[in-house]
C-alpha positions in Angstrom: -9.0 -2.4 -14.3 -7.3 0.2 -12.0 -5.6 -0.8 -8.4 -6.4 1.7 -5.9 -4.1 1.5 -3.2 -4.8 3.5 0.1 -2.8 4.6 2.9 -3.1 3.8 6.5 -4.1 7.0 8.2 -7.1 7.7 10.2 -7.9 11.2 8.2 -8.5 8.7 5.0 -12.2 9.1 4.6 -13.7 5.7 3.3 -17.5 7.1 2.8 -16.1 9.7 0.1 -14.1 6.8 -1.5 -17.4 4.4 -1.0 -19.5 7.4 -2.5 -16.6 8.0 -5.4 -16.4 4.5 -6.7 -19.9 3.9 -6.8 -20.3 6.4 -9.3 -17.2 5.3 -11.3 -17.8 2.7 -14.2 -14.3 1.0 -13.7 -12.8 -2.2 -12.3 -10.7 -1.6 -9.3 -9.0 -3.6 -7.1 -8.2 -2.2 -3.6 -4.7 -2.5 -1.4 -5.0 -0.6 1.8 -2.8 -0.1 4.6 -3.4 0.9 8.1 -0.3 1.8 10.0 -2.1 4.1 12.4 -4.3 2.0 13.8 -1.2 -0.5 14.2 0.7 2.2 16.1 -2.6 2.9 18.4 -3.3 -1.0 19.1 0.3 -1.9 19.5 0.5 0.9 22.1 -2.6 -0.5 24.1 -1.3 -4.0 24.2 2.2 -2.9 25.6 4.2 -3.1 22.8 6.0 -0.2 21.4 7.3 -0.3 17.3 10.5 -0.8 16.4 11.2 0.8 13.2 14.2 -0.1 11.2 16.3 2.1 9.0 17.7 0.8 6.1 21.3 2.5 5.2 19.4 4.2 1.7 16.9 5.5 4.3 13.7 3.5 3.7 11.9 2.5 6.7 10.0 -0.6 7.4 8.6 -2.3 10.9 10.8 -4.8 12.5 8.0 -8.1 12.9 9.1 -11.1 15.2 6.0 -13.2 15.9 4.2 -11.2 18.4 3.9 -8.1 16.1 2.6 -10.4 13.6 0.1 -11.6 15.5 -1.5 -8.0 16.6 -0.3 -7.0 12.3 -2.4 -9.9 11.5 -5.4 -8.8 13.8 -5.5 -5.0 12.6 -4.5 -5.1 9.5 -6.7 -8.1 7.9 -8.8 -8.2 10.8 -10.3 -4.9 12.3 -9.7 -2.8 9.3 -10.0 -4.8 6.7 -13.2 -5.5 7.6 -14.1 -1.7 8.8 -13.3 -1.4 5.0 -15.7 -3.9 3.6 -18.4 -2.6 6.0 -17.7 0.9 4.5 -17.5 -0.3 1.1 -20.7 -2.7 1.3 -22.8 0.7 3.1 -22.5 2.1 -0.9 -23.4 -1.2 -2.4 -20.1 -2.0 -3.8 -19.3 -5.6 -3.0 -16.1 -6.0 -1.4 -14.6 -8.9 0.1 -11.7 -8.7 1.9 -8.6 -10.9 1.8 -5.4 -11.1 2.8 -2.3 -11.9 0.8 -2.3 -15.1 2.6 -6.2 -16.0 1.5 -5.7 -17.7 -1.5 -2.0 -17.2 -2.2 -3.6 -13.9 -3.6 0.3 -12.9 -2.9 2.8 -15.3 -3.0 6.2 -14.1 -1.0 9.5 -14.9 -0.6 10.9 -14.2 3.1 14.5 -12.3 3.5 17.4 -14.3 4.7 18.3 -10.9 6.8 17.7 -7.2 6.4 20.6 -4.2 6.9 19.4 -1.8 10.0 21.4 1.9 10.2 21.4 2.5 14.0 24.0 5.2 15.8 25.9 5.4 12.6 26.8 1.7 12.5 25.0 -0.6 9.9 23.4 -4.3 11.4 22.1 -7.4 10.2 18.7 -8.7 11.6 17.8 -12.0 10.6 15.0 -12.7 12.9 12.0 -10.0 10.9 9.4 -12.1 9.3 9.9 -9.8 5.9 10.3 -9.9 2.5 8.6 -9.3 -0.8 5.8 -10.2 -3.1 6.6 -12.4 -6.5 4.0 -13.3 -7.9 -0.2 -12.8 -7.5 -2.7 -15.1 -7.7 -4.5 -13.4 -10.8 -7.0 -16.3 -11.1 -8.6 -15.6 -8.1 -8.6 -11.6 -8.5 -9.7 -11.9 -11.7 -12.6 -14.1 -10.6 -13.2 -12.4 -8.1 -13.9 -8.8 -10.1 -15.6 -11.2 -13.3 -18.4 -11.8 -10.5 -18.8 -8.5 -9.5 -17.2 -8.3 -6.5 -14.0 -5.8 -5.4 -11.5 -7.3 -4.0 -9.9 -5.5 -1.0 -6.3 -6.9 0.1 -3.8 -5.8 2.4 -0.9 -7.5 4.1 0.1 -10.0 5.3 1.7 -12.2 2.6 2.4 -15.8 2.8 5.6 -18.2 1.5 5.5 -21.2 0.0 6.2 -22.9 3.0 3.2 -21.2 4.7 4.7 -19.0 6.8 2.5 -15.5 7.2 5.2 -12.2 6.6 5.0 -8.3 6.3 5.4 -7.3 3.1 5.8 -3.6 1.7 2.0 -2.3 0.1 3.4 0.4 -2.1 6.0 -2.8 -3.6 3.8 -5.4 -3.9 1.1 -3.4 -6.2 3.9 -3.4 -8.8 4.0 -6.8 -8.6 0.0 -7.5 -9.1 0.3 -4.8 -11.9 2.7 -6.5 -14.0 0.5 -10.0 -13.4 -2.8 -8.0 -14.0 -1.2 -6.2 -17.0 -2.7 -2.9 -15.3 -2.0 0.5 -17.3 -3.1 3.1 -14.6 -2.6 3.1 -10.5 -4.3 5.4 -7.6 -2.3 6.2 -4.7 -4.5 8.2 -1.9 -2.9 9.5 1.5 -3.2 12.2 4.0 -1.7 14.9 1.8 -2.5 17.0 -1.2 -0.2 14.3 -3.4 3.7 14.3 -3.6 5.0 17.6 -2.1 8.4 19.8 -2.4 8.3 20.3 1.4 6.4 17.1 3.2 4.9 19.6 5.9 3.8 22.3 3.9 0.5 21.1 1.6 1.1 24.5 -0.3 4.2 23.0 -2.2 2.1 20.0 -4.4 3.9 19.0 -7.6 1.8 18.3 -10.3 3.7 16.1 -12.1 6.4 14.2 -12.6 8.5 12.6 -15.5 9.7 8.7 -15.5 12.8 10.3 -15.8 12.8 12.3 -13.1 12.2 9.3 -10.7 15.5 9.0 -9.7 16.0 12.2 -8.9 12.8 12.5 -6.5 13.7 9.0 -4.5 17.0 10.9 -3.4 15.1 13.9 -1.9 12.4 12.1 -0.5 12.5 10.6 2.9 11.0 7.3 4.8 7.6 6.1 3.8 7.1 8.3 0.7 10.5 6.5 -0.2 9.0 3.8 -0.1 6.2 5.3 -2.1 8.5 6.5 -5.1 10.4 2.9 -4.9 6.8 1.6 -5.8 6.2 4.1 -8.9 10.0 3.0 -10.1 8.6 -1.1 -10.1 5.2 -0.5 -11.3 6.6 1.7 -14.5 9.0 -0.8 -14.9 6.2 -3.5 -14.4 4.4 -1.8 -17.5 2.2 0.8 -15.8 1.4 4.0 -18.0 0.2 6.6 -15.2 -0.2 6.7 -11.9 -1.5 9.0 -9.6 -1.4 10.3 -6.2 -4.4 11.9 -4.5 -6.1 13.4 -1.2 -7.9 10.7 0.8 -9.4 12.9 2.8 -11.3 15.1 0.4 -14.7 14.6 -1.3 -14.4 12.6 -5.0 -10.9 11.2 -3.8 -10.4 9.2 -6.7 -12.3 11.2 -9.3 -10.2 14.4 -8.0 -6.6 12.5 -8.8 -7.7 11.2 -12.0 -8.5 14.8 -12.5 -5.1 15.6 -11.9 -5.8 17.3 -9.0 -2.8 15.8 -7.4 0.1 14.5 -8.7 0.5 13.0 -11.8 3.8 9.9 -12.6 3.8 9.5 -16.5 
């Protein structure tokens, strides 16, 4: 089984993933994000984003209730199920979930989260964040023993029910240590992970475990984020992972290729 986790933007092309998959004779499990469409809806409904710097430079969305409820819409809503519709046009049988359906992740909200603003370092207590734990593998599993590909994004749920935003990249190191998975796909707008992030000419091919460290200090905001999530999924068990171009034909066949860049 491989999870295939897949970025937000509205270049990603979903009929050339559809098209890939169905010719690939693998298990997968899908994570998806959809941050543009977020930003676009948000807009429309009069409420801007407020992103929040952490002081090591990673970058999340600050969520109070009302941004959950228009997360909630777009992300498990319209484009989860744009996915499915996508998905199902192949004959792949997706079903879409969130991590709240079924517990499929189980999260613990943050007591408060450190904000860098105008050189000065803040403590917000109000975001409805935190992390994935643990993963309902029953269901999954179930889920992908019947034939069906399960396709989750956020949000997550507590134990006391309460629905928060949870990082994607973060919480598919935790389904990969419950899932005991060897191999992750990461596909995005860009070629894979690059030496200069606006110049697609500079693609590294391939990166040591031991040169994580290293690359999460260079890197900025969300493919921070994205590196932090290769650190926990090798350190989760995961053997290889590779990033990939979600806007080009064979997405996933092309990274396996090593067409972009390969974490071993």
């Amino acid at each position: 089984m491989i999870i295939l986790k897949v970025g937000g933007g509205k270049k990603i092309n979903w009929d050339y993933i559809a098209q890939d998959l169905k010719k690939i004779r693998e298990e997968f499990v899908i994570v998806h994000g959809a941050n543009a469409w977020m930003k676009e809806i948000s807009e429309r409904l009069g409420e801007s984003e407020k992103m929040i710097i952490s002081p090591s430079g990673q970058i999340s969305r600050y969520t109070n209730e009302k941004t959950m409820d228009i997360l909630t819409m777009v992300y498990s809503g319209l484009v989860n199920k744009k996915i499915v519709v996508s998905l199902q046009k192949y004959g792949i049988n997706a079903i879409g979930l969130s991590g709240a359906d079924g517990r499929v992740w189980l999260a613990k909200r943050k007591d408060a989260i450190l904000s860098f603003q105008n050189g000065k370092t803040k403590i917000i207590r109000d975001s409805l964040t935190g992390k994935v734990v643990s993963i309902n593998t029953q269901l999954i599993l179930q889920l992908v023993e019947n034939g069906y590909v399960p396709v989750i994004t956020i949000p997550a749920i507590t134990p006391d029910g309460e629905l928060i935003n949870v990082d994607n990249d973060r919480a598919i190191a935790v389904m990969a240590k419950d899932l005991k998975i060897d191999e992750i796909i990461m596909l995005f707008e860009a070629p894979g992970l690059l030496t200069d992030p606006n110049d697609e000419d500079t693609l590294i091919k391939e990166v040591k475990r031991s040169e994580l460290e290293d690359y999460f200090k260079k890197t900025e905001k969300r493919m921070r984020k994205k590196i932090l999530g290769v650190k926990e999924a090798f350190d989760n068990g995961v053997k290889k992972i590779y990033f990939g171009d979600g806007r080009i034909p064979f997405p996933v066949s092309s990274a396996l290729n090593g067409n972009g860049t390969i974490f071993s």
